[in-house]
N, C-alpha and C positions, 0 to 999 in steps of 0.2 A: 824445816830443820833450823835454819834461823830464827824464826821465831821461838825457837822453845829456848834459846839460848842468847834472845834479846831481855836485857834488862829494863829497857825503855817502861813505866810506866805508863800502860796500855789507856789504862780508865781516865786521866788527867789528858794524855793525848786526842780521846773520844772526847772528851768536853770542852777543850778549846777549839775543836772543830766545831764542834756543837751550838758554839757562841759566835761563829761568823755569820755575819748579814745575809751571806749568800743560802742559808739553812735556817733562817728565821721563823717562825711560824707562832702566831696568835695562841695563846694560851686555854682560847676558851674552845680549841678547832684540836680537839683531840686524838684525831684520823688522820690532821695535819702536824701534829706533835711527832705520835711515832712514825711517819713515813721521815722525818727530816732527820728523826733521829736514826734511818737508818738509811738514809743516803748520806750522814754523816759516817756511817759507820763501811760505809762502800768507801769513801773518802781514804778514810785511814785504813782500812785495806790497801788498796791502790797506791800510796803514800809509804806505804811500808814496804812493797815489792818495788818501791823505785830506789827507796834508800838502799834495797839487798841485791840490787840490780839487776833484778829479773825482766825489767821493762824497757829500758832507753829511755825512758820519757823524763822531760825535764820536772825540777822538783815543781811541786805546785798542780800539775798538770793531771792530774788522778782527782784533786779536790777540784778543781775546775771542772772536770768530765760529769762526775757526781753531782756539783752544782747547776749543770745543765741539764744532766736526767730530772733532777727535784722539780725542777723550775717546770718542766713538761711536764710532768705528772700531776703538778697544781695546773695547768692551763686545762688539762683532758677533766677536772671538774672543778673550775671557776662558776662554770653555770647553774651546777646541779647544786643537789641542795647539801648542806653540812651534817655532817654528824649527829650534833645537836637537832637539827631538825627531821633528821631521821629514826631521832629516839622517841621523841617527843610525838610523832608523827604516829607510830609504832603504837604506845602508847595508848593515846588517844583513839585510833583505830580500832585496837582492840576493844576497850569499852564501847567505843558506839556500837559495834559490832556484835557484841557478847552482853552489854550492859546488864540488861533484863531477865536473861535467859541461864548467863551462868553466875550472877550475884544477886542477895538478898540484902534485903535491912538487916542490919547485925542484932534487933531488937525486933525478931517477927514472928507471928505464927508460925510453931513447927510444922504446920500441915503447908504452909507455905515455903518455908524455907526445906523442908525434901521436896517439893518441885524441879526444884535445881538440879538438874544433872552435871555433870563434868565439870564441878566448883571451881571456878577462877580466883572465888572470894567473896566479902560482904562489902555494904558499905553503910554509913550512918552522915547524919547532917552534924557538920562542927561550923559554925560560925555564919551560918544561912546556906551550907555549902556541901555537897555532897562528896564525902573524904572515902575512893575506894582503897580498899583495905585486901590488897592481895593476898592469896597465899603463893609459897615458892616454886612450885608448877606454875599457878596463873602466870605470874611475872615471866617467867623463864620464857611461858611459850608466846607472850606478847613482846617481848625481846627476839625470839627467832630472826634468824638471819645474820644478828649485830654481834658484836659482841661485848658479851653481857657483861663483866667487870668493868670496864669503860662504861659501858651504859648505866650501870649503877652508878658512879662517878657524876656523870652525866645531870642524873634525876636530883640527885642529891645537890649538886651546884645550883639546880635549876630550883628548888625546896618544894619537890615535887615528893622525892621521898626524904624522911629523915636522913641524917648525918646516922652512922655505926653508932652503937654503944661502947661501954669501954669494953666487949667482949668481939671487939670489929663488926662485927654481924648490923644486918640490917633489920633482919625482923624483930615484933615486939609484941610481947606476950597482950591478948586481948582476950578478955570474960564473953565468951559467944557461950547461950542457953546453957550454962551453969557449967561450961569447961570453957578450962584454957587454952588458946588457939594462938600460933605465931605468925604474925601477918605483918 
């Protein structure tokens, strides 16, 4: 009931929580971004039922609680691996995995490329370098598990996939045996 009848601007309050030391987190640890930014958001919850006085608890003491679930949360995977390397990992797995079986040359025998059952995609040589070329099932299900908007993010920081166009989208229209194909 207080709350619908606080004026406090909520979103500036989340963001100067957000900028203490004690919720810091590496920009390129994405998995550690949004957990901090919602044990920042435990914070000011907690912070806001002390000000309405639902808690006894001195001020401060709700961001300090918060700050100390984070801090555990980062110790339970300091060892394991990050994000980024879970995408990438992901990734890569899947092609070793699939390579052969569910992609072709973008430029091959049709009698070769309907071989391919359950298409993940094609791929062709750019720069001595073999560039797979998903389609959006492939990707999706070599991402399973992650999740996928961050792990697009992810690829794309890492210029594994391109950057969006100006239509945000990620895929981009390719000439595969005389159609157009979004990969």
């Amino acid at each position: 009931e207080r709350l619908t009848q606080d004026d406090t601007d909520l979103t500036a309050a989340l963001a100067d929580i957000k900028t203490l030391p004690v919720f810091d987190a590496p920009a390129d640890d994405g998995q550690r971004m949004r957990a901090a930014g919602r044990f920042a958001l435990i914070a000011l919850a907690g912070e806001l039922a002390t000000q309405y006085g639902l808690t006894g608890w001195p001020e401060g003491a709700a961001i300090d609680a918060a700050a100390e679930a984070y801090r555990l949360w980062r110790s339970t995977r300091s060892a394991g691996r990050t994000e980024t390397a879970q995408v990438v990992e992901a990734v890569t797995a899947f092609i070793d995995r699939h390579g052969d079986a569910r992609f072709s040359a973008i430029h091959t025998d049709e009698d070769i490329a309907r071989l391919v059952r359950d298409r993940a995609g094609w791929w062709r040589m750019r720069d001595g370098r073999r560039e797979w070329l998903f389609t959006a099932d492939g990707l999706r299900e070599a991402l399973r598990g992650l999740d996928f908007k961050p792990a697009l993010e992810t690829l794309v920081a890492l210029k594994m996939l391109p950057a969006p166009g100006a239509d945000g989208r990620h895929a981009q229209a390719v000439r595969i045996d005389g159609r157009v194909v979004k990969v």
